[in-house]
Structure formats: C-alpha cells, structure tokens
C-alpha positions in Angstrom: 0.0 0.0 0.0 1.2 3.8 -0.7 2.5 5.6 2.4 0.5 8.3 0.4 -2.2 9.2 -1.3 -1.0 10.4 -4.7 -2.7 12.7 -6.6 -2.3 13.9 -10.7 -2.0 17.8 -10.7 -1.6 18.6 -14.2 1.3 20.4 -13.8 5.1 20.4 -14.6 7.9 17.6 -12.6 7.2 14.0 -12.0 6.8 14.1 -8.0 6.4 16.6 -5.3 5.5 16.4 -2.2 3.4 19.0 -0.1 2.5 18.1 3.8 3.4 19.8 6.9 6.3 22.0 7.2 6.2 23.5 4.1 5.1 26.8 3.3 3.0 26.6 0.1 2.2 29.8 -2.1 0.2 29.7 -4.9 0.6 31.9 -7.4 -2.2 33.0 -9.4 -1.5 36.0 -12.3 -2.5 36.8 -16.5 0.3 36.1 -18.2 -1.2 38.3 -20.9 -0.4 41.1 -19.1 3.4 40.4 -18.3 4.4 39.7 -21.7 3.4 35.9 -22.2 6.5 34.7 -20.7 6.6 31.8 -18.7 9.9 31.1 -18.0 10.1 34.7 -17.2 7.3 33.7 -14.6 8.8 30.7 -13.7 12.2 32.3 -12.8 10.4 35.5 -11.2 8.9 32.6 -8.5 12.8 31.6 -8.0 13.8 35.0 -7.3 11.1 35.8 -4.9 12.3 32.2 -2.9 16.0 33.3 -3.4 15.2 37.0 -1.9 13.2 35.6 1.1 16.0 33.0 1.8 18.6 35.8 1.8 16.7 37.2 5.1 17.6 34.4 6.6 21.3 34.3 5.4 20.6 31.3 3.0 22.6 31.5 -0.2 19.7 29.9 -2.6 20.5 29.8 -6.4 18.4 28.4 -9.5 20.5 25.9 -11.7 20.8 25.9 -15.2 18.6 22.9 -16.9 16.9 22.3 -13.3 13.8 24.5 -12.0 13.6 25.0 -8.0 15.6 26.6 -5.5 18.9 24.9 -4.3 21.2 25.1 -1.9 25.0 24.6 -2.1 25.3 22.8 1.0 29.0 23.3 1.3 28.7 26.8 0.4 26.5 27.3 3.5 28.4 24.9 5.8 31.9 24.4 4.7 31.7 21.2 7.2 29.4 19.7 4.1 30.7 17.6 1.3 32.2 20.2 -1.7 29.4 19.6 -4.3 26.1 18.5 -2.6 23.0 20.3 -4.0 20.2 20.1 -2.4 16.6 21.7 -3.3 14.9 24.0 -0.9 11.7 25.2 -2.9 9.6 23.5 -5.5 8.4 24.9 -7.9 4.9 23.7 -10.5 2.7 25.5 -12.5 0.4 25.1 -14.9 -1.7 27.9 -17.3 -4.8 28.1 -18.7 -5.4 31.1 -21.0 -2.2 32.6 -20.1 -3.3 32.9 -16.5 -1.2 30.6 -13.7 -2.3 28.6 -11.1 -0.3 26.4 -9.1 2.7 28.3 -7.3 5.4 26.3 -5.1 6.9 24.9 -2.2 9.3 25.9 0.2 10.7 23.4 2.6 10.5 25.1 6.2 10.3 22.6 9.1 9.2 19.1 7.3 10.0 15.4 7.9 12.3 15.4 4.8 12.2 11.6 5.4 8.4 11.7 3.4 10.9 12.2 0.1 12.2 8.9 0.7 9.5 7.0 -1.7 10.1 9.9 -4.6 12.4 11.5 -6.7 11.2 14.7 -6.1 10.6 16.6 -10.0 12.6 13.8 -11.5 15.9 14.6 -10.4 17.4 12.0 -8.6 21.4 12.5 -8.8 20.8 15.6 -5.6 19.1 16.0 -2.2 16.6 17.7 -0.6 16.8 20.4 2.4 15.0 22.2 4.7 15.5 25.3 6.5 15.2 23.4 10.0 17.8 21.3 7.9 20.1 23.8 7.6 20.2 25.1 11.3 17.5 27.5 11.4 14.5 28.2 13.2 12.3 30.4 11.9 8.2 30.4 12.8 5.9 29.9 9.8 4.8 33.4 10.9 8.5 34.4 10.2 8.7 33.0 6.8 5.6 34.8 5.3 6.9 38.3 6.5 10.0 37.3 4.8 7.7 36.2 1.7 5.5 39.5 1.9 9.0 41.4 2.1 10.3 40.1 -0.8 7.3 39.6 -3.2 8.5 42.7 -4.9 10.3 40.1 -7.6 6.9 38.7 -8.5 5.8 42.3 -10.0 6.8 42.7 -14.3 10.1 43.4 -14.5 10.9 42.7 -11.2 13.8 39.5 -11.9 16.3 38.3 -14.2 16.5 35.0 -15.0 20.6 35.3 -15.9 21.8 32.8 -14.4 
C-alpha cells in the first residue's frame, strides 16, 4: 500500500510532495499582461524564494537545466561535502489562457524523510533540504513576512532569469 495518497496535478515535474512544514504559495497571475513569458514567470517565483531565503542568510540559487531553489550545502556549511545540492523550494505551474495557477513549495520545518519514496521533480542525482535542515529556526509566521517582504520580484520586471 502507498504511504500516500498520490494525486495527478496537471502540472510540470514527475513528483512533489506537499505536507506539513512547508510553506506553500500559490501563485495565481494573467500572463497576458506580463508579456506571455513563462519562464520569465517561472524564474520571477525563484527569485522571490531566493530573496526571502537571503533574510535568513541562506545563499539559494536556480541551476541551469533544473527549475527550484537549491542550496549549495557546502557553500553554506563548509563542514558539508564540496558539491552537494540540495533543493529548498519547488516549484509547479500550470496555465490556462495565459493565467497561472499552481505556485510552489518551500521546505520550512518538514519530515524530509516523506521524500524517501520519490524522486522529487525527477531529479534524482541531488538532495533535498529544509531550512530546520540547515540550522535554522524560523516560525511559519517568520517565513511569510520574509515572503510578503520580498514579493517585490513577483511584480513585471521585477527578476532576471541570468543565471
């Protein structure tokens, strides 16, 4: 028997997984009015991830060919392994008439054991983190002020997707 239910969304990856601990935001804007770009959407939802992160001192980057938020483990604990990447925030949406629904995921204080039966959005060769993961503390309360602060990269114009 699953140790879940699972559910089809319609949406981009193969997996994800959404439970407590995580700080889910869905998304929902027109497109039409922001140019019809949906990478430009997708990598505007990074940003806004990356920015609220960076309150908390977390160096979070997109990767190039992989969509999410990562964290260079080493990078934020030199006492890590050199080279272990592990995602932070999800990221799926989906678009109907040029409006997006769907949103993602950011990984606050879960049981990161529940990724154990996936390979979260079909990448399998790195990990998966947390914020509680990486030493820190902060209330859900705490994370959506640092997600209202920083919702200023969801607005046209308002990230780069250079990577």
């Amino acid at each position: 028997p699953a140790r879940f239910p699972v559910f089809d969304a319609g949406r981009g990856g193969q997996y994800t997984y959404h439970g407590p601990g995580q700080r889910i935001a869905y998304v929902m804007l027109d497109l039409s009015r922001r140019d019809r770009d949906l990478r430009g959407f997708v990598c505007a939802v990074e940003q806004w991830v990356i920015d609220a992160l960076a309150r908390f001192n977390v160096t979070a980057e997109r990767r190039q060919g992989r969509v999410g938020v990562w964290v260079d483990r080493h990078r934020q604990d030199p006492a890590q392994p050199a080279g272990r990447e592990d995602k932070i925030a999800a990221i799926g949406v989906r678009v109907r008439h040029w409006v997006t629904f769907h949103g993602m995921s950011l990984n606050v204080d879960c049981d990161l054991d529940h990724y154990g039966g996936i390979v979260p959005c079909g990448i399998a060769e790195h990990g998966v983190t947390s914020l509680w993961d990486l030493g820190l503390t902060p209330t859900m309360a705490e994370v959506d002020e640092m997600l209202r602060a920083t919702a200023g990269a969801l607005s046209p114009g308002g990230a780069s997707c250079a990577a």
